[in-house]
C-alpha positions as CSV (number, residue, x, y, z in Angstrom):
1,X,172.5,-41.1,183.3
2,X,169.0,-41.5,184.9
3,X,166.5,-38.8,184.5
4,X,166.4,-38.2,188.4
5,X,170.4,-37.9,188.6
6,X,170.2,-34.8,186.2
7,X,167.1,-33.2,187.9
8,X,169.4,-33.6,191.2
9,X,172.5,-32.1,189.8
10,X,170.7,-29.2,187.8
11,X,168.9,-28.0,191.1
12,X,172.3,-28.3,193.1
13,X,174.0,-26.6,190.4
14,X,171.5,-23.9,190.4
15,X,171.6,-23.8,194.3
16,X,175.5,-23.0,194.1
17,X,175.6,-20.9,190.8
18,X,172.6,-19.7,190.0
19,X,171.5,-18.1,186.5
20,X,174.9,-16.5,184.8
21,X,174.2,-12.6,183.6
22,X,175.7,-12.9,181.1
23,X,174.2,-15.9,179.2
24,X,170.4,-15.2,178.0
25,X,167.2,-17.3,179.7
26,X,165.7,-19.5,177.8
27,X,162.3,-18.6,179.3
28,X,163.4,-14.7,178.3
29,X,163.8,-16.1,174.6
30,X,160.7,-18.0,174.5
31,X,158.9,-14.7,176.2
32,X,160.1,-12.6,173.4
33,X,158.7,-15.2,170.7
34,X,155.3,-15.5,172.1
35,X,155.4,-11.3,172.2
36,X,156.4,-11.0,168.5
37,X,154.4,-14.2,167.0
38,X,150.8,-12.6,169.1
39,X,150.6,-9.9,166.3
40,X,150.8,-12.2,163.1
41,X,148.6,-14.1,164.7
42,X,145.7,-11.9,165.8
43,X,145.7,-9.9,162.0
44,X,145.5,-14.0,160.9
45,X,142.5,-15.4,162.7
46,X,140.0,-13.0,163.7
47,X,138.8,-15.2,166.8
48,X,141.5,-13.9,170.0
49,X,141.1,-17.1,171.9
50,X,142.0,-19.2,168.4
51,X,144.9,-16.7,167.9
52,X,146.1,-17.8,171.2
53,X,145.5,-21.2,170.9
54,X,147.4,-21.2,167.8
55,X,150.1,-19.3,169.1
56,X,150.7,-21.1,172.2
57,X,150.8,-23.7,169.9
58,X,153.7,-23.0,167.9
59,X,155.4,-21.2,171.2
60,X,155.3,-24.7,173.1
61,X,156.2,-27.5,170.0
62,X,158.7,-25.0,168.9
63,X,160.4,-24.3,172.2
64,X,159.7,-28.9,172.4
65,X,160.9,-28.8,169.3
66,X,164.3,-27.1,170.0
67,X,165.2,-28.4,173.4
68,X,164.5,-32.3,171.6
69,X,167.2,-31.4,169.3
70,X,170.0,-30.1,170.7
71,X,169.3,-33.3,172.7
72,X,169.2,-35.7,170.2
73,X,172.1,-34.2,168.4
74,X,173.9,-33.9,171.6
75,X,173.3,-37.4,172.2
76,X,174.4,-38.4,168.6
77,X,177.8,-36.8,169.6
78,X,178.2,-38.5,172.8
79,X,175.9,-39.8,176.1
80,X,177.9,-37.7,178.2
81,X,177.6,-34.5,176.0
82,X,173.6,-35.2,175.9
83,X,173.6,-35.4,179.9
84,X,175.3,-31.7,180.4
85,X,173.0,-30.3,177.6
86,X,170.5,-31.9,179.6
87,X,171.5,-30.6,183.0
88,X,172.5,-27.2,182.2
């Protein structure tokens, strides 16, 4: 399925659902990373912008990093499996 068919039927799905309570954001989860990896990373590297750098970092290729494969394995299971993971 084209890139622009999933975009389309995420937004409509999140038009007519919204976000479920009960299943955690992603964004939350990623939020709660970047909160407990600033620590390490300030008692590591003295420098606070370079501490951020490196943390934001490892926050954004690991959060890449996860979402590319649940894709890929997704799409090793089936096309169609990899274009629900990738609309929900």
């Amino acid at each position: 399925m084209r890139l622009e068919y999933q975009i389309l039927i995420a937004f409509g799905l999140d038009l007519l659902l919204g976000d479920p309570v009960w299943l955690p954001h992603p964004v939350k989860i990623i939020g709660r990373c970047a909160l407990w990896l600033e620590t390490p990373c300030r008692k590591l590297i003295p420098n606070e912008y370079l501490a951020g750098i490196v943390a934001w970092m490892i926050i954004v290729g690991g959060s890449g990093g996860v979402a590319w494969s649940i894709l890929a394995g997704a799409e090793r299971c089936h096309p169609v499996a990899a274009d629900v993971i990738a609309i929900l």
